[in-house]
N, CA and C atoms as an extended XYZ file, in Angstrom:
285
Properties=species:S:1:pos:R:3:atomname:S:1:resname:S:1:resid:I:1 pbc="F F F"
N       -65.663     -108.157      -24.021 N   UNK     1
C       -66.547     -107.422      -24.894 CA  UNK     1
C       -65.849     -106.129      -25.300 C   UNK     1
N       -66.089     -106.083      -26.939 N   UNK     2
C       -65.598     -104.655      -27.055 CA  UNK     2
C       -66.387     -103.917      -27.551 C   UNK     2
N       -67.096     -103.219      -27.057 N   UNK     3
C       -68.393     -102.249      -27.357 CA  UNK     3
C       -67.846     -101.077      -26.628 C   UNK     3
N       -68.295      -99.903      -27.365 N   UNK     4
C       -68.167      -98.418      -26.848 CA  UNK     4
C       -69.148      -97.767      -27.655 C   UNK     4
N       -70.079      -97.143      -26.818 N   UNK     5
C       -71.356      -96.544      -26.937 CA  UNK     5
C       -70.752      -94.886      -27.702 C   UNK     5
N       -71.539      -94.427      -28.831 N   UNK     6
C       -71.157      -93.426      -29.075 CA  UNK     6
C       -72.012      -92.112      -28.390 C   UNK     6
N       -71.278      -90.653      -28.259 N   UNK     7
C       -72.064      -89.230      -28.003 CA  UNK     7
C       -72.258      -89.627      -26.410 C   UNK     7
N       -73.496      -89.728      -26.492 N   UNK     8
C       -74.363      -89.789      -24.796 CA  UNK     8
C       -74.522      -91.187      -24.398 C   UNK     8
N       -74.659      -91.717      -25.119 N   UNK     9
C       -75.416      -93.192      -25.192 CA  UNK     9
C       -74.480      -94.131      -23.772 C   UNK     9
N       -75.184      -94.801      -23.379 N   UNK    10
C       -74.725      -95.502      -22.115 CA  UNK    10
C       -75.028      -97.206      -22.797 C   UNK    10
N       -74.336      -97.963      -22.208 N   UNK    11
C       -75.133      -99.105      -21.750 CA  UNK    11
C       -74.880      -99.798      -21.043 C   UNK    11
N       -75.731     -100.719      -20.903 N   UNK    12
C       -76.652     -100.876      -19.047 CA  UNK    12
C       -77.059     -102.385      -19.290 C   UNK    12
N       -76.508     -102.708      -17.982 N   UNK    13
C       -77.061     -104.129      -17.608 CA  UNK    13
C       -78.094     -103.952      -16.789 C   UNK    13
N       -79.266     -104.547      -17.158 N   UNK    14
C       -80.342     -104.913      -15.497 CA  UNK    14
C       -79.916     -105.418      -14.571 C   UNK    14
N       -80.708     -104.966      -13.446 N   UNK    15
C       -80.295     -105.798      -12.370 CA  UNK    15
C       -81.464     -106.792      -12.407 C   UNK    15
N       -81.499     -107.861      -11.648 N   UNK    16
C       -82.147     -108.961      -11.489 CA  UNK    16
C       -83.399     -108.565      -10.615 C   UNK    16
N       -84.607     -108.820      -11.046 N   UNK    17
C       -85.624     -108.457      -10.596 CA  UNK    17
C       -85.949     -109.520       -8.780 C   UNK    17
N       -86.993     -109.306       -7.864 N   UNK    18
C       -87.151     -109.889       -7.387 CA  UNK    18
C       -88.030     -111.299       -7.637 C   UNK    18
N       -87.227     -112.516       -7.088 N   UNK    19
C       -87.868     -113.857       -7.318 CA  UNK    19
C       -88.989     -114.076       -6.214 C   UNK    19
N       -89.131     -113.590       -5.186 N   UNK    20
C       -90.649     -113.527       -4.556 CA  UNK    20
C       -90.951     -112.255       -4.053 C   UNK    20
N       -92.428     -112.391       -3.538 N   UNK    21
C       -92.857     -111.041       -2.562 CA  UNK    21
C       -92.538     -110.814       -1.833 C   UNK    21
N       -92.789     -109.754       -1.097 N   UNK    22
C       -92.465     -109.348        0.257 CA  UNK    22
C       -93.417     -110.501        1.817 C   UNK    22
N       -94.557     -110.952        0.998 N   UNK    23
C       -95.058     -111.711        1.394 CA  UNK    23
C       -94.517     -113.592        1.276 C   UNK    23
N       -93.584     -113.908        0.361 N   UNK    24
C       -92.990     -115.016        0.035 CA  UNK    24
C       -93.611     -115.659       -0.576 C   UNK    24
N       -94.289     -115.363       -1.928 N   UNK    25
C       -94.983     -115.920       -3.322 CA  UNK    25
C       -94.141     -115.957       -4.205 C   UNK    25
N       -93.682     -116.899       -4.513 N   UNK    26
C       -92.583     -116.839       -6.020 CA  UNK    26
C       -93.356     -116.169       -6.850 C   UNK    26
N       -92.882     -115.138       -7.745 N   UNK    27
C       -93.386     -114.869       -8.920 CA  UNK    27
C       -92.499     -115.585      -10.078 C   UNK    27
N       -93.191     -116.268      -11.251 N   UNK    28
C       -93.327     -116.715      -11.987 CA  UNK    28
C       -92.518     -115.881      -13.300 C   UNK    28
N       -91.642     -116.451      -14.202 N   UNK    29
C       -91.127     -115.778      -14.937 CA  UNK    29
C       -92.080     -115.041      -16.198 C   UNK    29
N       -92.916     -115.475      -16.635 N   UNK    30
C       -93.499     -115.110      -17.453 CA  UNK    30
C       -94.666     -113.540      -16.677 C   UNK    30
N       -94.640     -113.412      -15.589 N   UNK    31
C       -95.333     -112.667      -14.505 CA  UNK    31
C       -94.626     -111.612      -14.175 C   UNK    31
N       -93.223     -111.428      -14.085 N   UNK    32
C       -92.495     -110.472      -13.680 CA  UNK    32
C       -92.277     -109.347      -14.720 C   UNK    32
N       -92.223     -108.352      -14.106 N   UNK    33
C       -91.866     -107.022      -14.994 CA  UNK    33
C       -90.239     -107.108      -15.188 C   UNK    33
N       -89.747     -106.368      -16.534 N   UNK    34
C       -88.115     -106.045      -16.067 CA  UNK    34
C       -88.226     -105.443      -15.650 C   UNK    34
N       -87.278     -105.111      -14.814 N   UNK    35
C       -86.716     -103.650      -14.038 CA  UNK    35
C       -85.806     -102.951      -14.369 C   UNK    35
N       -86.506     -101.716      -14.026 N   UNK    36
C       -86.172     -100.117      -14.411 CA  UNK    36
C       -84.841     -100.115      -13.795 C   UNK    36
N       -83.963     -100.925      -13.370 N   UNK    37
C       -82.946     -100.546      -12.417 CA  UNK    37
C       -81.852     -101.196      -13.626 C   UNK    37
N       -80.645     -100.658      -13.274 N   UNK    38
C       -79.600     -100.925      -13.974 CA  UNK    38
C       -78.194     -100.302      -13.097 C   UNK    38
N       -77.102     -101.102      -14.180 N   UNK    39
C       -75.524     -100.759      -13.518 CA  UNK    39
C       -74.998     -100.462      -15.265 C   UNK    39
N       -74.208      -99.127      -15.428 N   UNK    40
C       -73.534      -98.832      -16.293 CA  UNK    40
C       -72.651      -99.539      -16.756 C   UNK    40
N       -72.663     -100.428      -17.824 N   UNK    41
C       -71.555     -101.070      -17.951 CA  UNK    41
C       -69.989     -100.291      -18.992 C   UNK    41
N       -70.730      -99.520      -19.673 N   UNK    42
C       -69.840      -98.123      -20.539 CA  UNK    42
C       -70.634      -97.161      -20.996 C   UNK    42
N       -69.815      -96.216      -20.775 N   UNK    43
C       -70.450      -94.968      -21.344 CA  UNK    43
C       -70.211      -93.878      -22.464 C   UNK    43
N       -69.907      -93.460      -23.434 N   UNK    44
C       -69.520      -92.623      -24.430 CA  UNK    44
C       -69.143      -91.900      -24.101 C   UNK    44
N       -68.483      -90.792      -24.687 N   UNK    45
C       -67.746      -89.372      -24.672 CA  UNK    45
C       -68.290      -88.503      -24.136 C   UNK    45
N       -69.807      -88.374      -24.374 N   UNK    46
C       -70.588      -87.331      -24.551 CA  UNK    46
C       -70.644      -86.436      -25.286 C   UNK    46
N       -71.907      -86.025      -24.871 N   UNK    47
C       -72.975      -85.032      -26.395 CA  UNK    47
C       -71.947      -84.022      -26.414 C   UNK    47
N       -72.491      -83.162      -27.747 N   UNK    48
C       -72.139      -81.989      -28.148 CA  UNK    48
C       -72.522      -80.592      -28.192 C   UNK    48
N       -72.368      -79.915      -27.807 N   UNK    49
C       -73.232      -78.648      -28.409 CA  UNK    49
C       -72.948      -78.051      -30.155 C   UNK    49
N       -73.885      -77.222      -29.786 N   UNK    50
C       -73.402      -76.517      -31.404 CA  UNK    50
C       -72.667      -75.753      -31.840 C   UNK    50
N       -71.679      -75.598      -30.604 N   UNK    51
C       -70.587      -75.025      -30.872 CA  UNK    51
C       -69.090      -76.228      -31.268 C   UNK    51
N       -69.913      -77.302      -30.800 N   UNK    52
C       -68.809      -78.509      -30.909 CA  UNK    52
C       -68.191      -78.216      -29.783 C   UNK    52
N       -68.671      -77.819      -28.337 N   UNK    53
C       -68.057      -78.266      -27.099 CA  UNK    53
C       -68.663      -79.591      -26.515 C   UNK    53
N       -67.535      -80.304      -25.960 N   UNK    54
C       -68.155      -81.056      -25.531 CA  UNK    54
C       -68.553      -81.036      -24.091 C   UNK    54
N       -69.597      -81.931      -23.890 N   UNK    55
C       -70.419      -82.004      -22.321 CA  UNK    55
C       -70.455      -83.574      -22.478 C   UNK    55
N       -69.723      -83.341      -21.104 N   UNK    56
C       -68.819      -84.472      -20.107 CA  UNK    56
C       -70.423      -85.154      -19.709 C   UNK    56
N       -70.154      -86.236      -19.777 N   UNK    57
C       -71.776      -87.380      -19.208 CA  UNK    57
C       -71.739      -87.294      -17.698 C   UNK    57
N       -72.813      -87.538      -17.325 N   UNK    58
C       -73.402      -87.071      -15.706 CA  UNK    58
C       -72.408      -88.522      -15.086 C   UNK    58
N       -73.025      -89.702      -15.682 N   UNK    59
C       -72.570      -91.122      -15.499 CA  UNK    59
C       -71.603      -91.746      -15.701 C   UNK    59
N       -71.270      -92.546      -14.958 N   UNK    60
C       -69.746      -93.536      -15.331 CA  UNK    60
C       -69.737      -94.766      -14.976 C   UNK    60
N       -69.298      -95.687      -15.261 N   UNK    61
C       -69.316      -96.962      -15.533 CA  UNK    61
C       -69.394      -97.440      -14.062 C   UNK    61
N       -70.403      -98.341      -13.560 N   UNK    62
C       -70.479      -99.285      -12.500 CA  UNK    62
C       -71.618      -97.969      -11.480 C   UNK    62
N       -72.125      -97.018      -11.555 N   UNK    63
C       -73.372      -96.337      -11.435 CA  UNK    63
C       -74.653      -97.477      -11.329 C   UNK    63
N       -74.990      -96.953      -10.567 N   UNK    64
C       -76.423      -97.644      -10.381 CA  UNK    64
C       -77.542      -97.020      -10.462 C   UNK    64
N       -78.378      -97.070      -11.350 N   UNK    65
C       -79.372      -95.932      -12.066 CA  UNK    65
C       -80.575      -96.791      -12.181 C   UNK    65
N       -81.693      -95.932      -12.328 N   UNK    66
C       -83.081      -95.789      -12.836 CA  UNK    66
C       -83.283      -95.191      -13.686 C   UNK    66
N       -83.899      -96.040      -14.514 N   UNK    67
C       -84.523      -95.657      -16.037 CA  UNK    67
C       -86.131      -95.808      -16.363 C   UNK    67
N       -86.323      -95.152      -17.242 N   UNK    68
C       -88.296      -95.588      -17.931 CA  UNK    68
C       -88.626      -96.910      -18.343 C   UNK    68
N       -89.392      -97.206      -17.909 N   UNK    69
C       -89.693      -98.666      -18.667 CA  UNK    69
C       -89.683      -99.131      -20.024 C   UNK    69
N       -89.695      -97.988      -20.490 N   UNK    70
C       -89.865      -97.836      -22.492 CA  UNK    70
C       -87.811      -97.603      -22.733 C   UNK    70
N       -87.312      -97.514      -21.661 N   UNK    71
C       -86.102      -96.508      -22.443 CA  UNK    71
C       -85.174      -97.770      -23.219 C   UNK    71
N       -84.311      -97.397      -23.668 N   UNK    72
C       -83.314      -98.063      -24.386 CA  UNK    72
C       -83.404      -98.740      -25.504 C   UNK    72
N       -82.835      -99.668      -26.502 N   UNK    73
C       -82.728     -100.444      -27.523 CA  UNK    73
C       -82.376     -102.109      -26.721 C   UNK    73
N       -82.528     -102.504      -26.790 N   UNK    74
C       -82.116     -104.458      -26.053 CA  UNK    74
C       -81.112     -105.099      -27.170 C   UNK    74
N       -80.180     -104.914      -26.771 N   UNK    75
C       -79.360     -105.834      -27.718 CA  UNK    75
C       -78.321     -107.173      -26.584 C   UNK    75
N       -78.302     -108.111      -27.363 N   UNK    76
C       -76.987     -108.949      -26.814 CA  UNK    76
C       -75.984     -109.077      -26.931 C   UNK    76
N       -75.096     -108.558      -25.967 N   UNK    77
C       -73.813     -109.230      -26.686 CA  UNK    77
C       -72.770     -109.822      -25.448 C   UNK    77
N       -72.377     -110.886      -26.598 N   UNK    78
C       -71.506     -111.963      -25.781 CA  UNK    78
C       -72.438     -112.924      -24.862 C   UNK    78
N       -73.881     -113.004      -25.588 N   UNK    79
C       -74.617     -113.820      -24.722 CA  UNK    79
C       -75.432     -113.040      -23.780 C   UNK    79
N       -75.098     -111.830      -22.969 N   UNK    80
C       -75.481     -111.256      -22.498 CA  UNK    80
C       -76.468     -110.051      -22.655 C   UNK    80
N       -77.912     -110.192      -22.319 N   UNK    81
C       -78.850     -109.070      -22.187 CA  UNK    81
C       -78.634     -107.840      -22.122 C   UNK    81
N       -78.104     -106.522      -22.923 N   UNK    82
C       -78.155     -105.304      -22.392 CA  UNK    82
C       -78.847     -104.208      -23.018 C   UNK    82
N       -79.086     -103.112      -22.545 N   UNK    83
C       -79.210     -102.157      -23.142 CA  UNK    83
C       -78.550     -100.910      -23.353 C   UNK    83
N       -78.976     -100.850      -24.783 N   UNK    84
C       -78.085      -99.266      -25.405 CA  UNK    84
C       -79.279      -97.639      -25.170 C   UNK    84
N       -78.917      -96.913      -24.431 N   UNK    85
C       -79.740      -95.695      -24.037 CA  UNK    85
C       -79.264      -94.665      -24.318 C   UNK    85
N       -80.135      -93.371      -24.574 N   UNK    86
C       -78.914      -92.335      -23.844 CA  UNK    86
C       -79.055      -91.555      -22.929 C   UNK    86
N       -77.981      -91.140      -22.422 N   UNK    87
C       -77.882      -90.529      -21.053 CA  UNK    87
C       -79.272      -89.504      -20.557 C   UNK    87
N       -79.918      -88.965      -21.422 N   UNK    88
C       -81.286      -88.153      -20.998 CA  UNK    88
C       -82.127      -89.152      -20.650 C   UNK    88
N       -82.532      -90.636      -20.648 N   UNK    89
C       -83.378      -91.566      -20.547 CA  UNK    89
C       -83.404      -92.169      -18.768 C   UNK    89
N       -82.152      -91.790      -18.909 N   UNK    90
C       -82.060      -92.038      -17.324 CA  UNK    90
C       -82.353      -91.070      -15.898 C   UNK    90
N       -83.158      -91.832      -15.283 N   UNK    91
C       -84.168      -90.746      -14.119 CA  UNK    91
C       -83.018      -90.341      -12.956 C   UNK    91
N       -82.628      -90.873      -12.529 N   UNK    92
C       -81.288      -90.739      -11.826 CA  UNK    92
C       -80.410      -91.710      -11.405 C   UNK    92
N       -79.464      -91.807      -10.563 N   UNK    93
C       -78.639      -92.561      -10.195 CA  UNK    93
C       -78.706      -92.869       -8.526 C   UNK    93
N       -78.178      -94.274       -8.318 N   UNK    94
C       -78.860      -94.635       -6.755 CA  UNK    94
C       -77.592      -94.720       -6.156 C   UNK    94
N       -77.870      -93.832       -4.902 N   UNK    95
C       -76.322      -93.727       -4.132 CA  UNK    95
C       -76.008      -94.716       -3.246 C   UNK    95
């Protein structure tokens, strides 16, 4: 894939939601939420100020982050599910 996110913008693969409960009920595909969780797959340059300095992105590629349920754009590519965000959309990163 050759994609490179411009300014802030990240994008992000989901991670795979859980296939049962904690109790051991399959949940059903049409039943499951996506999840807010993700892995950076690239990240842009980063933003600008108005002086035209630039500011270096918090994130870097292979990060494991939490995001809003609303955040990003969904695009595919190469077959693959991802999303395009930008870096303010994301709640933090999981150590």
């Amino acid at each position: 894939m050759a994609f490179k996110p411009l300014h802030d913008r990240v994008l992000v693969s989901r991670v795979k939601g859980e296939e049962k409960t904690k109790g051991g009920l399959i949940i059903p595909d049409n039943a499951k939420e996506k999840p807010a969780e993700g892995l950076i797959v690239a990240v842009g340059e980063g933003a600008r100020k108005d002086s035209g300095e630039l500011i270096a992105p918090t994130v870097k590629k292979g990060d494991r982050i939490l995001f809003g349920k609303w955040s990003g754009t969904e695009v595919t590519l190469d077959g693959e599910e991802l999303l395009i965000m930008k870096e303010s959309d994301i709640l933090g990163i999981i150590a």
